[in-house]
PQR file of N, CA, C, O and H, with PARSE charges and radii, in Angstrom:
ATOM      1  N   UNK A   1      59.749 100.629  57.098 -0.4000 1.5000
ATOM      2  CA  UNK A   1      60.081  99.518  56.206 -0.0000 2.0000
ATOM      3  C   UNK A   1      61.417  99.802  55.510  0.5500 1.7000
ATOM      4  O   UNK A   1      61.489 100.883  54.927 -0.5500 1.4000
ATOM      5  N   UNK A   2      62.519  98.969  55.482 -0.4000 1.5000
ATOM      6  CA  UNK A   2      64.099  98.881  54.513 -0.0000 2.0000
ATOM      7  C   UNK A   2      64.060  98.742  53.656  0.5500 1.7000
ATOM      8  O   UNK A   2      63.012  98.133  53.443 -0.5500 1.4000
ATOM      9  H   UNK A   2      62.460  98.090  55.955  0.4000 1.0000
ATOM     10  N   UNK A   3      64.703  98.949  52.560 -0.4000 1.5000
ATOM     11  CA  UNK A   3      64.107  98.868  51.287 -0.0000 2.0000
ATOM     12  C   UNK A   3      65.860  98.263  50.953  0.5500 1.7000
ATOM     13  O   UNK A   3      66.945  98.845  50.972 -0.5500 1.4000
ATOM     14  H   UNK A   3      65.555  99.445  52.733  0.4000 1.0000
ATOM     15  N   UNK A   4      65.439  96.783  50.649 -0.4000 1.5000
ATOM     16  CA  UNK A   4      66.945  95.553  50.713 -0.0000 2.0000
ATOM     17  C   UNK A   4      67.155  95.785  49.088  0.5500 1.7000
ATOM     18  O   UNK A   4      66.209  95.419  48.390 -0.5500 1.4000
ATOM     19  H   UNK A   4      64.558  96.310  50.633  0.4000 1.0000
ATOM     20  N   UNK A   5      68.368  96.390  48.377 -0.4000 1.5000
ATOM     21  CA  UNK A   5      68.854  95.595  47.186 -0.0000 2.0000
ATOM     22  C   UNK A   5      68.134  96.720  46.470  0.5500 1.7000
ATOM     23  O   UNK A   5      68.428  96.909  45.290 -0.5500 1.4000
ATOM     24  H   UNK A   5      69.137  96.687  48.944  0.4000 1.0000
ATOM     25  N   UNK A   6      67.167  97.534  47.086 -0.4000 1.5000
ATOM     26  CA  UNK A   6      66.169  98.002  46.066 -0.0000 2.0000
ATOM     27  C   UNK A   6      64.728  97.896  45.568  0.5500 1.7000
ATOM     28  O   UNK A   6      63.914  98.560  44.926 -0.5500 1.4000
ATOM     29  H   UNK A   6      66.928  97.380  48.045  0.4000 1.0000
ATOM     30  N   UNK A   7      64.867  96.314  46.413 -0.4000 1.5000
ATOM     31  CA  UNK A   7      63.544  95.745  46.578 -0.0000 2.0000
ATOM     32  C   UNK A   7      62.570  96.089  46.970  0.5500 1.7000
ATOM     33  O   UNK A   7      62.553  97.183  47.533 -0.5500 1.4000
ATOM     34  H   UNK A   7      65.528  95.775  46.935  0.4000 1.0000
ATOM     35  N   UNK A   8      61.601  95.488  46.878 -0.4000 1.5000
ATOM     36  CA  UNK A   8      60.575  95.807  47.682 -0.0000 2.0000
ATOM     37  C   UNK A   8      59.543  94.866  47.999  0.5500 1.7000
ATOM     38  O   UNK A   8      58.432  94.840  47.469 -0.5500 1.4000
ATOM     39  H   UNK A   8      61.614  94.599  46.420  0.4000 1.0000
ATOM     40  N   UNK A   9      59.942  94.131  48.848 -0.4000 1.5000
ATOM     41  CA  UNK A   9      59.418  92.787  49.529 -0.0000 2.0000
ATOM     42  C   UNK A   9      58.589  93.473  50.942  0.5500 1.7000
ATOM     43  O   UNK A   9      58.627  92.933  52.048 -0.5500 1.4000
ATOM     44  H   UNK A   9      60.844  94.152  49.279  0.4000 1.0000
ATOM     45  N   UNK A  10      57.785  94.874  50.619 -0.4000 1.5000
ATOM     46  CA  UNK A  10      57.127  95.471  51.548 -0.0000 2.0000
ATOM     47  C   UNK A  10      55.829  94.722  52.065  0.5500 1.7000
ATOM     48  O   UNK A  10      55.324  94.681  53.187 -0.5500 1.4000
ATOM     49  H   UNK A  10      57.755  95.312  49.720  0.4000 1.0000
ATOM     50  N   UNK A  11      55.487  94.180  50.936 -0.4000 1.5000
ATOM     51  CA  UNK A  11      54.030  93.795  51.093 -0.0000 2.0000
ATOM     52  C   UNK A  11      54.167  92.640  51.772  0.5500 1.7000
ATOM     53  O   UNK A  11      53.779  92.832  52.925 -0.5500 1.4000
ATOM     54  H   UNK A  11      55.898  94.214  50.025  0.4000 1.0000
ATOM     55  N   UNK A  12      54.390  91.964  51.674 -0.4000 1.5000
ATOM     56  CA  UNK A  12      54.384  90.363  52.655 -0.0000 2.0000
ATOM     57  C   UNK A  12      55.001  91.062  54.372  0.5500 1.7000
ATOM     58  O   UNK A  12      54.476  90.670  55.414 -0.5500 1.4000
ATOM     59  H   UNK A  12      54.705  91.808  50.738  0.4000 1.0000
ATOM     60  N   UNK A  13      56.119  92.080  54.368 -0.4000 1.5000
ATOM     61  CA  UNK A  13      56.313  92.863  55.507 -0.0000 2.0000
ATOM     62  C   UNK A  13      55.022  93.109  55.672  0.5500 1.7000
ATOM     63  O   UNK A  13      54.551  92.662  56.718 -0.5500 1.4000
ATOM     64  H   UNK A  13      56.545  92.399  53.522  0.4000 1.0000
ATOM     65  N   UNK A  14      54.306  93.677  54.972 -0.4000 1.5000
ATOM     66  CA  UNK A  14      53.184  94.558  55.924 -0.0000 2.0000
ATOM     67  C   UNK A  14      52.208  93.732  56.329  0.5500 1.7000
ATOM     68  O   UNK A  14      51.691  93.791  57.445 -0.5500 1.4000
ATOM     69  H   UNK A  14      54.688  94.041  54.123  0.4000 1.0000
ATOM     70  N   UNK A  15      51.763  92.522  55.001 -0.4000 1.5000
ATOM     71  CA  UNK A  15      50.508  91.838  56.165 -0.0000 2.0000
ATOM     72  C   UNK A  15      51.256  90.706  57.460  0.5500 1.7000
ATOM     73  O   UNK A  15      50.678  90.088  58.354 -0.5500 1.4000
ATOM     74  H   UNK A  15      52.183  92.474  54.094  0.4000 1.0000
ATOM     75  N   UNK A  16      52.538  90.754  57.157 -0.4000 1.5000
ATOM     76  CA  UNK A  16      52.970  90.500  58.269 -0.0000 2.0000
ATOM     77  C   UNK A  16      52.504  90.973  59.818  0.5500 1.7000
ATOM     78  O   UNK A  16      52.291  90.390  60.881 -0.5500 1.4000
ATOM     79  H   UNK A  16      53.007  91.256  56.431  0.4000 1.0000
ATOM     80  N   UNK A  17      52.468  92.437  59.310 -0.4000 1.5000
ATOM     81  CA  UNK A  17      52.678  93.181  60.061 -0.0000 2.0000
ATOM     82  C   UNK A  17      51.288  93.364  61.086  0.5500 1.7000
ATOM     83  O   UNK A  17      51.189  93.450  62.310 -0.5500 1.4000
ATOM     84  H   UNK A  17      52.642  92.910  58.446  0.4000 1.0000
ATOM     85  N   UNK A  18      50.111  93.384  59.797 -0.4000 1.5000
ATOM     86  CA  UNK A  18      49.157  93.553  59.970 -0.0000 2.0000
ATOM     87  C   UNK A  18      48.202  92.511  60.631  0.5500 1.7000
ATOM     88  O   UNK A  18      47.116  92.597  61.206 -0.5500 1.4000
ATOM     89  H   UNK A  18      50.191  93.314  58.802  0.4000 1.0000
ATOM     90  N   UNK A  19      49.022  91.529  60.326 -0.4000 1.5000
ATOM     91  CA  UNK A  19      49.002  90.328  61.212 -0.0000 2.0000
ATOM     92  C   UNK A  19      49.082  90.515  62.842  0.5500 1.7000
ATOM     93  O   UNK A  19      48.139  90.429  63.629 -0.5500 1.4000
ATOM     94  H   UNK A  19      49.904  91.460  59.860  0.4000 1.0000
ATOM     95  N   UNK A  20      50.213  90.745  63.087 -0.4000 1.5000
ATOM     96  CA  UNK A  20      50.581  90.515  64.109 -0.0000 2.0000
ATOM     97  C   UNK A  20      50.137  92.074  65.246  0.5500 1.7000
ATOM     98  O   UNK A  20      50.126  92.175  66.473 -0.5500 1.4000
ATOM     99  H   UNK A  20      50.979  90.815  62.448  0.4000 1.0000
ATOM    100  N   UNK A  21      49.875  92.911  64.335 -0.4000 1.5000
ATOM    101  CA  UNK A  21      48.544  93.551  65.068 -0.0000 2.0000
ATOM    102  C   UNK A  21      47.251  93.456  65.329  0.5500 1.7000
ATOM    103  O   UNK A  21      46.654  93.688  66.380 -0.5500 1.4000
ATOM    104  H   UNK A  21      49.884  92.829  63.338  0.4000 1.0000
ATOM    105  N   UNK A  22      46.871  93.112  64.335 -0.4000 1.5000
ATOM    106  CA  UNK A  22      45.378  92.552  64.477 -0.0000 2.0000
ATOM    107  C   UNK A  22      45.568  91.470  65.562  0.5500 1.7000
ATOM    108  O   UNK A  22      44.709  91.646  66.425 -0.5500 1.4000
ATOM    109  H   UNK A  22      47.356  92.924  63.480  0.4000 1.0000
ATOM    110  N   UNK A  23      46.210  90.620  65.795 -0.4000 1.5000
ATOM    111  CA  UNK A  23      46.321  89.742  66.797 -0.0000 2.0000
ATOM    112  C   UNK A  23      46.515  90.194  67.986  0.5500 1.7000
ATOM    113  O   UNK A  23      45.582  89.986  68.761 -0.5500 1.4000
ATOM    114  H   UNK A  23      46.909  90.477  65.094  0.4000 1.0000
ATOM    115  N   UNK A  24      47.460  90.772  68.417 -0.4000 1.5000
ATOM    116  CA  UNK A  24      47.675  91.572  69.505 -0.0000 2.0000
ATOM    117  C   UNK A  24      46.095  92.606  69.805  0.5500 1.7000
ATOM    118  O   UNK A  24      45.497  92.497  70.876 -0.5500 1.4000
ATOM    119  H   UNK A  24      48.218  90.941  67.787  0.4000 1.0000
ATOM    120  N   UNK A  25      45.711  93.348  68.937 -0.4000 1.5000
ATOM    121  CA  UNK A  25      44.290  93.717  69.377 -0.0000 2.0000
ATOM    122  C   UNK A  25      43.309  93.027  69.984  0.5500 1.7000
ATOM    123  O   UNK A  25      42.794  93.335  71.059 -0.5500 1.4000
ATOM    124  H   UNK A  25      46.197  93.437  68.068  0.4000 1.0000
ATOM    125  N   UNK A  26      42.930  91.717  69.040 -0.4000 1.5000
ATOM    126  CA  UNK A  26      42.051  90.880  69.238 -0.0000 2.0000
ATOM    127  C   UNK A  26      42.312  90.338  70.943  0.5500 1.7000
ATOM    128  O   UNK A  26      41.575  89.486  71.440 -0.5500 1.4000
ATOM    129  H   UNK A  26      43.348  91.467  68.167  0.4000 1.0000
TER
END
């Protein structure tokens, strides 16, 4: 994960993320 500006807009990255694994599993 990048960490933009300082930010940390990780979390919407991750269930992104977590998204698009769980899908791919399923």
């Amino acid at each position: 994960i990048l960490e933009l500006d300082g930010r940390q807009p990780a979390d919407e990255i991750l269930q992104a993320s977590l998204r698009a694994i769980h899908a791919a599993l399923s």
